[in-house]
N, C-alpha and C positions, 0 to 999 in steps of 0.2 A: 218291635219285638212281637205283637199280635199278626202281624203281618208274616213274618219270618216261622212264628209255629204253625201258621195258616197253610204256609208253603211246606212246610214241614210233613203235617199232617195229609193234605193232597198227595206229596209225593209218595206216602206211605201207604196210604190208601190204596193208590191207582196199584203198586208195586206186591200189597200183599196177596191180589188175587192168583198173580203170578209163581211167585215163591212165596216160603214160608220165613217170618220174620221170628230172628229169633227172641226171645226172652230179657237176653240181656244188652240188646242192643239200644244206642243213643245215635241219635243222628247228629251227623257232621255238617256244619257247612265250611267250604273253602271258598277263603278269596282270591283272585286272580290280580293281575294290573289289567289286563284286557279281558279277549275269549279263553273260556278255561281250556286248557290241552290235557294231552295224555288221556289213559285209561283210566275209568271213574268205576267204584262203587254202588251199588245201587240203592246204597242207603246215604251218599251226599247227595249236597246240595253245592251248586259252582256259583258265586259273584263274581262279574264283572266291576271289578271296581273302578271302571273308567267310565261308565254310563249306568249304572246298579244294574242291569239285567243278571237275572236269576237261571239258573237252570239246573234239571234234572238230569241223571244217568238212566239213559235206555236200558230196559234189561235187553240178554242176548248180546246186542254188539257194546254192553257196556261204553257208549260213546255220550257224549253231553251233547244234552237239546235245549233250546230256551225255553221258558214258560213265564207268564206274567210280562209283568210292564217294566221300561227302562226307563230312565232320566226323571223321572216324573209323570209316566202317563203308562195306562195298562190299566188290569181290571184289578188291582195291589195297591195302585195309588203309587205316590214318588218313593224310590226307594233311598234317595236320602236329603237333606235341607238345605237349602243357602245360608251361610253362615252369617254373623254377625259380628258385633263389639269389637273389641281390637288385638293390636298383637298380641299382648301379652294378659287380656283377660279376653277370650274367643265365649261368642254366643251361638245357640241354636234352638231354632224354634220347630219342632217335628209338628209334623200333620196333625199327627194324635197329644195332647196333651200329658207332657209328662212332671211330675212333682216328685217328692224328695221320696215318697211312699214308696215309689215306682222304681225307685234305684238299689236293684237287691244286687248279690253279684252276679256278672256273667250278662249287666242290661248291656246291649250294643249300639251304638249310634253313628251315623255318619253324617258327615256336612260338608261341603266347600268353602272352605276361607274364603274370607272377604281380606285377611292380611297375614302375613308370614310370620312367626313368632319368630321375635327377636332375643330371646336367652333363654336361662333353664329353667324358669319359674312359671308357665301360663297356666291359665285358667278355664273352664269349661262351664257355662251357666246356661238354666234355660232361659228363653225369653218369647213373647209373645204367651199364648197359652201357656206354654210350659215354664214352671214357678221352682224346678230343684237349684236349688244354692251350689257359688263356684265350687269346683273341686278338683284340683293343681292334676296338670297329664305330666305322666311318664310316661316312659318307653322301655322296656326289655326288664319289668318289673317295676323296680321302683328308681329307675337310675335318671335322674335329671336329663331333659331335652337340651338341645344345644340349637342352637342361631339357625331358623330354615329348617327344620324337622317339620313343620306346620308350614305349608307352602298355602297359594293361590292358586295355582294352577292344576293341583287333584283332590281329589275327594279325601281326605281324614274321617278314620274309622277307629274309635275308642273303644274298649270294654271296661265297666266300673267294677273293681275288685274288691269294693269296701269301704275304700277313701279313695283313691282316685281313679283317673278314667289311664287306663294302660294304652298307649299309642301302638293301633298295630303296622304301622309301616313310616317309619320315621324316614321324611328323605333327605336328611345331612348324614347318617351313619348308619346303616345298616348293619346286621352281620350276617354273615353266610357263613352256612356250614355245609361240611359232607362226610362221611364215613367210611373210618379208616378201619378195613380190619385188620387187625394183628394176626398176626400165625400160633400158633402153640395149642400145647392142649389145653390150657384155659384161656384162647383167646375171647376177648372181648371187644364190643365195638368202642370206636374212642373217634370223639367228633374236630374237625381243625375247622379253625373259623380266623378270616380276617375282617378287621377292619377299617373303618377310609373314617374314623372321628372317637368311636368308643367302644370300649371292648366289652361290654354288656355285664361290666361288673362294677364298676366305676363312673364317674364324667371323668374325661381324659380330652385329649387332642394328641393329634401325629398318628401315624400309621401303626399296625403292629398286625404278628400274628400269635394267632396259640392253639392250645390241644385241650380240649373236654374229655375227663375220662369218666368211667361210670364210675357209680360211689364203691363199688364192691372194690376197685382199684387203687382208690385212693390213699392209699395208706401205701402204697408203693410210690406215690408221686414225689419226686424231689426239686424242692428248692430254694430259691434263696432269698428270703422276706426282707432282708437289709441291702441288696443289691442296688447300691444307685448308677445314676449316668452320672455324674460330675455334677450336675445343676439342680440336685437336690430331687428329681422324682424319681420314683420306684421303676426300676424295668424287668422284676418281674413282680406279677400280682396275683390272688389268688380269689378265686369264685367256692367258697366254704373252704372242703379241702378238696374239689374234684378238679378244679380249671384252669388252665395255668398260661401267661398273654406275657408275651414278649413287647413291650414299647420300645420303638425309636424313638428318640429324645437327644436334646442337646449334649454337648461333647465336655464343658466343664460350667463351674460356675465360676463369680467376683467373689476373690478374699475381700476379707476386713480384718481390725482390727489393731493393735497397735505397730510399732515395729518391733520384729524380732520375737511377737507374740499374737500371730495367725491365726484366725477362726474364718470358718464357714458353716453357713446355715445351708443345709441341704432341707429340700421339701419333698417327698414327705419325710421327716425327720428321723434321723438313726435312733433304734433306742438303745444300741450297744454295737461294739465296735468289733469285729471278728476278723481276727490275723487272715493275712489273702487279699481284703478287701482295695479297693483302687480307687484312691480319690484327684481327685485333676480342678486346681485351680488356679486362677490369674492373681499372682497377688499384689496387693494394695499399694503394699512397701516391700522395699530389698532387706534381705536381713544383713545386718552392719556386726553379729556376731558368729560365734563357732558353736552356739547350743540353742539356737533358735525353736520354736517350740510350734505347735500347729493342733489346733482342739479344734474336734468337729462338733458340732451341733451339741456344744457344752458338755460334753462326755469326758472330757479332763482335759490339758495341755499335754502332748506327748511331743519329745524332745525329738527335731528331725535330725536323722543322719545323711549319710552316702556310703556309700561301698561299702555296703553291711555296715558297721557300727562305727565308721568313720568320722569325726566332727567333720563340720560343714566350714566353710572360709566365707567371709563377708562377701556376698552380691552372688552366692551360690543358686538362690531363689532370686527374679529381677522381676519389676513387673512389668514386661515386654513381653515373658516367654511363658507359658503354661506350664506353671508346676505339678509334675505327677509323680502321689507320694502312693506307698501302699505299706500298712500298718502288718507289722511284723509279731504283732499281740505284747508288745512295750511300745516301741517308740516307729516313726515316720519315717519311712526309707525313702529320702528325698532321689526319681532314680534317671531326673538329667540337672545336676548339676550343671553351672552357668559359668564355672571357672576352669570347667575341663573335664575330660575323661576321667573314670575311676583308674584305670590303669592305663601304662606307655603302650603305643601306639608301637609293636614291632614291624622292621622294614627289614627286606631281605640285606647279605651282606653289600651286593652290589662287588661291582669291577671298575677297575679307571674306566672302560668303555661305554660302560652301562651303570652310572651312582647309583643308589639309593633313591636321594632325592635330588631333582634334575628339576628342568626350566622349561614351560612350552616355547620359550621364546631361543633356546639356549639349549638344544637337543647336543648331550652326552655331556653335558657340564654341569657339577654339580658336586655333591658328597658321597662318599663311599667308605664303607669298614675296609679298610688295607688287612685282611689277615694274613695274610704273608708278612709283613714287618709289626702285625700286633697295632696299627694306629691307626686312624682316622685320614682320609686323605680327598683334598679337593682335587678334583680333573676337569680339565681344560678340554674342549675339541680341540680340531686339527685347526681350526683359523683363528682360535685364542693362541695355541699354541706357538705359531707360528710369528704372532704378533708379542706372546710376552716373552718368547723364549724359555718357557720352564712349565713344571707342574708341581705343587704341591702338597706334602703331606706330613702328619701329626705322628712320630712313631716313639717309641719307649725311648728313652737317654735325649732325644731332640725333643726340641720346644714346637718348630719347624724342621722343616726339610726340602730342601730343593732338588728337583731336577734336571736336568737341559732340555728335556723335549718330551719324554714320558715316564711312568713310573715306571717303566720297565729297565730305563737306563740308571747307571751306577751314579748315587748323589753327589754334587758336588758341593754343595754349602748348605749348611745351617746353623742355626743359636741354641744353645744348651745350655745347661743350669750348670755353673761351675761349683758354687756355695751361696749361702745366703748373703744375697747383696749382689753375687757375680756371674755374668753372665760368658760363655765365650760364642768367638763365631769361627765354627768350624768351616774343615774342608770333606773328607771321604768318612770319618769317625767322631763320635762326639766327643769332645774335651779337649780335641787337639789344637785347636785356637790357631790353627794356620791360615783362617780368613779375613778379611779385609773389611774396614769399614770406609765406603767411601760417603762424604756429606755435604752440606752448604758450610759448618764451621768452617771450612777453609777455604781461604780467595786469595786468588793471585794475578798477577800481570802473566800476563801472553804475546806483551808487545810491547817497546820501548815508551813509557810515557815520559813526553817532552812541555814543559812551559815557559811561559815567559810572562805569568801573570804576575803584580804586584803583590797578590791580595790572594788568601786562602784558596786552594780551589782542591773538589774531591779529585784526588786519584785514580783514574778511573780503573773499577775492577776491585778496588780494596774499602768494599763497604758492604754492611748487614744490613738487612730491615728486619726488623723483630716484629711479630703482633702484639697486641693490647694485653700483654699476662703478666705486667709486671716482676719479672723474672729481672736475677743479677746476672750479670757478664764479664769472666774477665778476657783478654786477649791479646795478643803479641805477634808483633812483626820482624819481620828482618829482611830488611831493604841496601840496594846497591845504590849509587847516586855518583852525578859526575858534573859539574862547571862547564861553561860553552868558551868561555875564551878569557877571563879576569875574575879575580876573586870576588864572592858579591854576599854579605850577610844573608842565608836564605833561614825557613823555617819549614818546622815540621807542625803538624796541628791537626787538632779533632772536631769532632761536631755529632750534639744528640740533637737530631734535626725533626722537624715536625711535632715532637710534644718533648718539652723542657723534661729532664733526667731529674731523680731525686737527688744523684751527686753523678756528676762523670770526674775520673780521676787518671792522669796517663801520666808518664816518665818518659827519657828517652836519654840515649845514649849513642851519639854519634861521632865517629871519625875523622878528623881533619889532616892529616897528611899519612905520609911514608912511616915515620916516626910513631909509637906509641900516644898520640897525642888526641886531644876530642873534647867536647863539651857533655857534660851531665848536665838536665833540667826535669824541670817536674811542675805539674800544674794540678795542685794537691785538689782543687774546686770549680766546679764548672755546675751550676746549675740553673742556664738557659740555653735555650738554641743556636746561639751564636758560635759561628767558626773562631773557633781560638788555639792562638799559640801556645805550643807546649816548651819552644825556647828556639832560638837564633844559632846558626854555625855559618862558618867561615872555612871553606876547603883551603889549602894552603897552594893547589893547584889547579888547574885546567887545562883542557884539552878536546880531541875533536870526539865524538862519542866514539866508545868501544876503545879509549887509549889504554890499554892498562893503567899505566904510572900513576895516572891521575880518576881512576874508581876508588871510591870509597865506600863504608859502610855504617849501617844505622839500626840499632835494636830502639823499638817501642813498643810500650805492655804501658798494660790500664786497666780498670772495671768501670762498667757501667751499671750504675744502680737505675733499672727503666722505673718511669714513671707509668701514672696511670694509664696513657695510652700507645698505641704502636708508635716505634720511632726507630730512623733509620743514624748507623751509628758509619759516619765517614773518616775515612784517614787522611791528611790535608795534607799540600804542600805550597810553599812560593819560591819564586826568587828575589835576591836582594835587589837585582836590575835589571829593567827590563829590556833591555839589550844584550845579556848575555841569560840566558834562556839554562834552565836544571832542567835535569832526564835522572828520570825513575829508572833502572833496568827491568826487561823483561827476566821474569823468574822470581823475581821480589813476589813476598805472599806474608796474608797473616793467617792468623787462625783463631780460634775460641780454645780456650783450655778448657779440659772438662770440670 
């Protein structure tokens, strides 16, 4: 400090023979990082603060000159000290002996670290000579230093304000400013400053910008002291009532709390909750109700909704997906639900050509609004088409609707609601029941079956396989049959084959001659898998296949009550000898009753 008014007084000196110094003037000194620039005053004083040299402003070319000594050497002595102690308690021992006496405000000192502070807490003491006790550095007033502000590698220059030593060039966050004027007739200058750690109002972290107005402005400033980012800190802040600092910050925070009953602590903490506001977080648990609730930072449980004041459906909030709610000044406008859109999704009406909703794999097949016939209608391309023979569609009085090739062609079948319980299958109109059902209920021969076995054998062609749905059955046949060359006791029989029946039950009624004449039998039980007779007949003729005289005929009907699993239900036949060989005729068929 003796040093510095030394300089002071010289430069004044030499300066005042020149010009007249005014009355109310105080000298400046400015520091630099290197040589000082620009056009200087001729009442500063320039540091280097990367080697101390000192300098003067010329009068005239007001340009900077050096005077005194740098680094330590000159006729000034060092102009500042190798530092001492550690990170987070820094020592320095000046030339001159300094004590507590010695620290009024506005003493200035500088030193080079011996270590780079490591948090927001250090300390500054003298040591050697100098006897003044720690006393905690800040920066940009009283705002806590952050990790590296206090480096190794340059010179630290403090001013003590009272209680602590103020840092004047912190290198982990700086701010810078520059000046904006405004236009109008009361403009005013208004300062924007960013910063790379703190925004000189605060300890903070992350980026941000803002705007300084002067205080006569302040009272025009707007805005919003409960604004968080999702993870609980402030984004925006205020320096009294002039300054106003935009943080970047995280995008939500972690719910807690129970299920169905959601809290979040936001830092720095809401003290009241203002409709508008937008809170976004992950939560802990899915809610499993329809009035799930959501309290911020203890300010009460407020009931979430959807779609304006919609209840919510279980797994609405999941915690997979970020919940973003925004307080309507009652309750939680939960506003992406997890079960779906607040409202249907509209789709244009579409054409058979071009659906609705169509296939990337499956170009012009898909659904479409039929307004022309009022229904709904699936369309086929031209190589589905071609492959199923028709197209499909849903219209008022039809259940379905068919076409032959597109919907532009006149329908040929559908099923319609005739009354409750009935259904019909039209042909050009609905209800007219002129269409066809064709199915598996019914089997038939296509071809002469011939045997000559002893012993049961299926029919071939006159059998169901049913799957595992324990479903009843009943069914009936009507069969031709004819002798090879002598009378032979043959039999007719069934079989629930592959899983044993709960009961299988058949009858049968068959024909033996010219005459009204024939056997009735019945086989009231059957409940395993074995091929069994339903009873014995005796033609009273024979002849060569296809004789007239000698065909005769045969009705048989039964139920099958299926058992637990699939099982396949066979129509049997034998002969009584096996040398004269029984034929089925083709055309014989059974069916399923409904």
């Amino acid at each position: 400090m003796k040093r510095l008014l030394f300089l002071l007084f010289l430069c004044v000196s030499n300066l005042a023979a020149q010009q007249a110094v005014p009355s109310t003037y105080v000298p400046q000194l400015i520091s630099f990082p290197g040589v000082p620039f620009g056009v200087c005053d001729i009442y500063q004083i320039g540091l280097n603060n990367s080697n101390g040299q000192y300098y003067s402003c010329t009068p005239g070319t007001r340009a900077w000159t050096a005077i005194g000594g740098s680094g330590g050497s000159g006729a000034f002595g060092p102009n500042y000290s190798v530092g001492g102690g550690t990170a987070q308690a820094q020592t320095v021992a000046p030339t001159t002996a300094d004590t507590n006496a010695l620290l009024v405000n506005g003493y200035s000192i500088c030193w080079l670290p011996n270590a780079a502070n490591t948090g927001a807490a250090p300390t500054l003491a003298g040591s050697g000579t100098s006897t003044f006790s720690a006393k905690p550095i800040t920066k940009y007033g009283t705002i806590p230093l952050i990790a590296n502000d206090i480096v190794t590698s340059a010179i630290a220059c403090a001013v003590y304000d009272g209680t602590e030593f103020q840092l004047q060039m912190p290198k982990a966050g700086a701010i810078y400013t520059t000046s904006v004027q405004s236009v109008g007739a009361s403009a005013q200058a208004m300062n924007l400053y960013v910063s790379g750690g703190c925004d000189g109002v605060s300890a903070c972290t992350g980026n941000f910008w803002g705007i300084q107005a002067p205080a006569s402005l302040a009272a025009s400033l707007q805005y919003t002291p409960n604004l968080t980012d999702g993870s609980g800190n402030a984004a925006w802040v205020t320096n009294g009532s002039q300054a106003l600092s935009f943080v970047q910050l995280p995008q939500y925070i972690a719910g807690a709390g129970a299920v169905n009953v959601m809290t979040a602590t936001y830092v720095p903490a809401f003290s009241a909750l203002a409709a508008g506001e937008e809170f976004d977080v992950l939560p802990n648990l899915a809610n499993t109700t329809t009035t799930p609730t959501f309290n911020v930072n203890g300010l009460g449980a407020k009931t979430a909704t959807k779609c304006g004041t919609s209840a919510l459906v279980a797994g609405d909030w999941s915690t997979t997906a970020v919940a973003m709610f925004i307080y309507d000044g009652t309750g939680m406008q939960l506003q992406n639900p997890q079960t779906g859109p607040c409202y249907p999704i509209l789709a244009p009406n579409g054409t058979a050509g071009a659906p609705s909703y169509s296939f990337s794999n499956r170009a012009n097949s898909g659904w479409f609004n039929d307004t022309g016939n009022g229904g709904w209608g699936w369309s086929f391309n031209a190589s589905e088409q071609a492959l199923l023979g028709f197209n499909l569609v849903m219209v008022p009085g039809f259940a379905f609707q068919w076409t032959p090739t597109n919907l532009a062609a006149s329908p040929d079948v559908g099923i319609s609601r005739d009354s409750i319980g009935i259904f019909d299958v039209d042909t050009t109109a609905p209800g007219n029941a002129a269409g066809f059902i064709r199915s598996g209920n019914t089997v038939r021969l296509t071809s002469n079956f011939t045997t000559a076995s002893l012993s049961l054998v299926t029919i071939t062609g006159l059998s169901w396989t049913f799957p595992a749905t324990n479903h009843n059955y009943s069914f009936h046949c009507s069969l031709s049959y004819s002798q090879a060359t002598a009378a032979a006791a043959n039999a007719f029989g069934v079989q629930a084959a592959t899983t044993a029946p709960t009961n299988l039950y058949a009858a049968m009624q068959v024909s033996t001659g010219l005459a009204v004449t024939g056997v009735d039998a019945t086989l009231p039980t059957l409940t395993t898998t074995t091929a069994t007779n339903i009873g014995t007949f005796t033609p009273s003729a024979a002849g060569a296949i296809g004789n007239v005289p000698t065909i005769f005929t045969g009705e048989l009907w039964g139920s099958l009550e299926q058992g637990a699993g699939a099982t396949t239900l066979n129509i049997m036949t034998l002969t009584g000898n096996a040398s004269d060989s029984l034929t089925i005729y083709r055309g014989s068929a059974c069916f399923l009753e409904p």
